[in-house]
N, C-alpha and C positions, 0 to 999 in steps of 0.2 A: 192373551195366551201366557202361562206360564212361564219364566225362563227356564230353557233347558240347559241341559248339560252340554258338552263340545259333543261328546260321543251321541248323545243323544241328537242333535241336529246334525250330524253328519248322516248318522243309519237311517233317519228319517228322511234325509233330501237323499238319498241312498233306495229307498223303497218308493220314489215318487211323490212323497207326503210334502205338505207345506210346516217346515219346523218354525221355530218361534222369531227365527231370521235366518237369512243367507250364509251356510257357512264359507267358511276360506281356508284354504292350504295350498300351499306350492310343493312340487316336484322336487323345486330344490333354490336355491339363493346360496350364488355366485359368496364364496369367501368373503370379496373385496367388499361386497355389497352391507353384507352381515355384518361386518368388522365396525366399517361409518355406523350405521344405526345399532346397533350395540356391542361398544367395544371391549375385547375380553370377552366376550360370550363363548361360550359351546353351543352347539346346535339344539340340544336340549331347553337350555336358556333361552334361545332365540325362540327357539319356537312358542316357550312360556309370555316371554316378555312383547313375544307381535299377538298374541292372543290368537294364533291359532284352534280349529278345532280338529284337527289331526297331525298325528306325527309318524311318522314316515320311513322306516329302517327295512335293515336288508341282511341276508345270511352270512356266516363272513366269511372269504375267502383270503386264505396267504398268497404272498408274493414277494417276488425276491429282485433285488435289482441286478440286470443284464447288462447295464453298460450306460452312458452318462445320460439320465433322462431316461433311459428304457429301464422297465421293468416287465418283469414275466406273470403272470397269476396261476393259479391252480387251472385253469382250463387249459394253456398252453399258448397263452394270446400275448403277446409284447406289447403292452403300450408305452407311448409317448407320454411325455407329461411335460406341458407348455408351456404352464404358470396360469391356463383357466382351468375350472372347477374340475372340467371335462377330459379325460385322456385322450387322446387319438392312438389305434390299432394300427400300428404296423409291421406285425407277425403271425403269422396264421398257423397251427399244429398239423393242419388235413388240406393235402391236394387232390388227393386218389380216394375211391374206394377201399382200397386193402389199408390206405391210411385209418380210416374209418372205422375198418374190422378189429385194427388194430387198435384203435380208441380208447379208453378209461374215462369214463368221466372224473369228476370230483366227488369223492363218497359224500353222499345226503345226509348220511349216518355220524360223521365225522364230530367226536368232540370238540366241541366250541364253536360249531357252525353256527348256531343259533344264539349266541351269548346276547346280540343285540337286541335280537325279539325278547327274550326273555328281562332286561335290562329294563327295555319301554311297557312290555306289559307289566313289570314290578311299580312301574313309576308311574304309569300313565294308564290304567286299566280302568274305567268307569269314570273319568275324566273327559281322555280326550279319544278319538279311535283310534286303532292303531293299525295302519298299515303298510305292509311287507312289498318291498318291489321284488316279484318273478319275472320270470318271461313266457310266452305262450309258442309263437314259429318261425320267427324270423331272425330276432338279435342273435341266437345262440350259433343259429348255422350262419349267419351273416361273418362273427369273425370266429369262426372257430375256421372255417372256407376262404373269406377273404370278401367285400362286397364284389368286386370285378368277377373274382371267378365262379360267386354263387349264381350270379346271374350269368355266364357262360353256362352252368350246369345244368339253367334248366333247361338248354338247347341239347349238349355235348353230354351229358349225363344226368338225368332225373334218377335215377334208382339214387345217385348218391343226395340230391336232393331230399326223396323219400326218405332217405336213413337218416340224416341229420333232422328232417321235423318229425321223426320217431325218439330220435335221442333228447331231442329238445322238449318233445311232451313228458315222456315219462321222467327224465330227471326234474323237470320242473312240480310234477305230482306229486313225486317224493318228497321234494322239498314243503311241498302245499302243508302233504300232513302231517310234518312237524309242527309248521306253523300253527295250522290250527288247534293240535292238541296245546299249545301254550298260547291260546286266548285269544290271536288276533282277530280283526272286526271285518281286514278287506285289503285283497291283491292287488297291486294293481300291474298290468305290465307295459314295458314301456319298447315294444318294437311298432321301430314306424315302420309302415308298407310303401310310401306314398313321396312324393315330391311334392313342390308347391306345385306344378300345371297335371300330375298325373300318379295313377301307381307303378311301383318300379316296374311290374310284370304285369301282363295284361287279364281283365277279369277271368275272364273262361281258364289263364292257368293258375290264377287263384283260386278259382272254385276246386281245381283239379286237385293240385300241390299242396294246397296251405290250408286250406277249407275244410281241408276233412280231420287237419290234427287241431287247427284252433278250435272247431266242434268238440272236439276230447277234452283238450284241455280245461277250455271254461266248463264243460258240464263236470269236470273231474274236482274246479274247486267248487262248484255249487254244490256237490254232492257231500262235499267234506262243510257246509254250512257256510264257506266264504263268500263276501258280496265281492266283484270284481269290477273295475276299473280300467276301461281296455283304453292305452294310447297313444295316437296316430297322429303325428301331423302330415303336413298336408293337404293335397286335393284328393279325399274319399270318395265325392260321392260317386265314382262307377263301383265301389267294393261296400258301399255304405250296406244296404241288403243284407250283405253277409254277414256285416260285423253285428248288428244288431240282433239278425237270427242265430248267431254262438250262442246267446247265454247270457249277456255280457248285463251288470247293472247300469253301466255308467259309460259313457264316453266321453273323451277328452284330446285335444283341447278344443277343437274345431276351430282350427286353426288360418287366424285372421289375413295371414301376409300370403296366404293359396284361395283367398276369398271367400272361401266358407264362412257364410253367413248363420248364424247361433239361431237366428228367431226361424230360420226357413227348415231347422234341422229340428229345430222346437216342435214347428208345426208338422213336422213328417212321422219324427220317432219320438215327442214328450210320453204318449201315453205306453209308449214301452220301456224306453231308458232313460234316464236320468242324465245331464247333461252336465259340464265342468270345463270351465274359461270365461272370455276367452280376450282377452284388452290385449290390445296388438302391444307384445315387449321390445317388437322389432323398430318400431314407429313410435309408437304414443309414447308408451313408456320410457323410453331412449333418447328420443329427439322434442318430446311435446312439451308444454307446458302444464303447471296443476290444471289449469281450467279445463285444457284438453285431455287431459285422465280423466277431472271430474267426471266432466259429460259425457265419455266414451264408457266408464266404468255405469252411470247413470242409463245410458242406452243399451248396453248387455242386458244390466239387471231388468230392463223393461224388455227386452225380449223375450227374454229366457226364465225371470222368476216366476214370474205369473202360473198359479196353480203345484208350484213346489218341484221338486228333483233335480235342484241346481245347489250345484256349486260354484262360487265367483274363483277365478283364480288369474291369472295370467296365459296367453296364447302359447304359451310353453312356461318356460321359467324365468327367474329373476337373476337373469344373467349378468356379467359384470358390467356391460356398458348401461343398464338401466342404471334411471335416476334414483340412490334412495331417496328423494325427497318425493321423487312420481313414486313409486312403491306407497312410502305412507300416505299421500293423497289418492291412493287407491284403494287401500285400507279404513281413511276415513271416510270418503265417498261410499265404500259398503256401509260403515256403520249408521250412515249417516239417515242413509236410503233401501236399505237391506230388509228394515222388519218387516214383516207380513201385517196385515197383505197388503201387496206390490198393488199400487194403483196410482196414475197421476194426484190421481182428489187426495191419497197417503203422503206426495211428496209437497202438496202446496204450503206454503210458507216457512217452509226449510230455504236456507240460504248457507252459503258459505261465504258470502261478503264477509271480509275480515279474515275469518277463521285460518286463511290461508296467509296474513300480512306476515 
């Protein structure tokens, strides 16, 4: 097969097809992480110099600093900032209802919302794909509420439930058809529903609550021609059903350290969606040695490549306690074993004796 482009092998394992090999991209890689394997870099950079086949930006929002470590952003949320990648929330704008009536979102419309998409699509348009983190029904009411008290609400008040994944569909559509009018390839969002042993809330009040605005949502960016990328960690499968009848192309991460197994979700939903993970980051990656990336990135790729719609990634991200030295021996093991097509009889007398001294 010809070699393709990044974009091209992304849209392709995107649609179900077998592209010319396994693509890769991560959610995200921890600073710390980025820094060791190339130092100096921008995330642009990084992204160029790991050979990624997508890159990964988001709308931009202001924010102002609240007090040592706290910061505020445009939606009204204070987070922490710890010294990982990741903030932690702890200030919520909406307790009540009449909070809620009272609400503003963030204007969609807002000059220099979109500076970032518009940056990557100037740079990265028919190269590599480009996709936008939104959210679909969970993350926005999660801290704009608080987690504790969202999940009281849906005991002690569901109308104010309903309203937040009303607010949270429609500003996320707004934002969608920005996006799209400036080029992007593919949404992806990133609200988990799930714990490792369970979902926060139990199916029937997901099918109730959540089910009928993530149905809008995803059909609202499919409509606008975006592919979408729904992701959840977690133990899915009592919500698995649903998420796949949304709309959704792609699911992610299926996620290793709640047991979800990649070839068993292969075999349930490959010929509807497309699949993306899933190398445990919390174990292998962290604690294993190369061999054991090798062979763990080797045993994904055979579960899940077979017949196309995959993408290899990590069981979330490449957070700071990962190894980068496991990161690139997960990298080379895709390349090593990634091309189409995926068959034991493809991988005989490949070795990595040595390659790894």
């Amino acid at each position: 097969m010809p070699e393709m482009t990044s974009a091209q092998r992304v849209m392709a394992a995107l649609r179900r097809e077998e592209p010319d090999r396994i693509p890769h991209f991560e959610w995200a890689v921890d600073r710390k992480v980025r820094e060791i394997l190339c130092p100096g870099c921008s995330y642009e950079e990084f992204v160029v110099r790991m050979e990624w086949d997508a890159i990964l930006v988001a709308p931009n929002f202001k924010k102002e600093q609240v007090g040592p470590d706290l910061w505020k952003n445009e939606w009204g949320v204070v987070r922490q900032y710890t010294g990982e990648e990741d903030t932690f929330p702890v200030g919520s704008p909406i307790k009540t209802l009449k909070d809620l009536d009272r609400y503003e979102v963030p204007d969609p419309d807002a000059p220099g919302r979109y500076d970032s998409v518009e940056a990557a699509v100037e740079q990265f348009k028919g190269d590599k794909a480009i996709g936008v983190h939104l959210n679909d029904v969970f993350s926005i009411p999660r801290y704009l509420l608080g987690f504790t008290e969202l999940m009281l609400a849906f005991v002690d008040c569901p109308k104010l439930v309903e309203g937040l994944v009303e607010l949270s569909v429609e500003v996320n559509l707004a934002m969608a058809r920005h996006v799209a009018e400036r080029g992007v390839d593919f949404v992806f969002t990133g609200d988990d529903y799930c714990s490792s042993r369970q979902p926060f809330i139990s199916p029937d009040w997901f099918r109730t609550y959540l089910n009928p605005g993530l149905k809008r949502v995803m059909g609202g960016f499919k409509e606008l021609g975006l592919y979408v990328i729904k992701h959840t960690d977690g133990y899915i499968w009592p919500i698995a059903d649903m998420l796949v009848e949304s709309g959704i192309d792609c699911l992610d991460p299926i996620d290793p350290v709640a047991g979800m197994d990649i070839g068993e979700v292969k075999a349930k939903y490959g010929d509807r969606v497309a699949l993306k993970g899933n190398v445990n980051c919390a174990q292998t990656l962290t604690f294993g040695s190369i061999k054991d990336v090798i062979e763990e990135t080797k045993d994904v790729i055979g579960k899940a490549g077979p017949g196309g719609g995959f993408i290899l990634s990590s069981g979330n991200t490449i957070h700071s306690s990962v190894k980068p030295g496991n990161y690139l021996a997960m990298l080379h093991a895709l390349r090593m074993y990634g091309a189409y097509p995926i068959s034991m009889e493809h991988w005989q007398g490949k070795t990595t004796d040595g390659f790894w001294a």
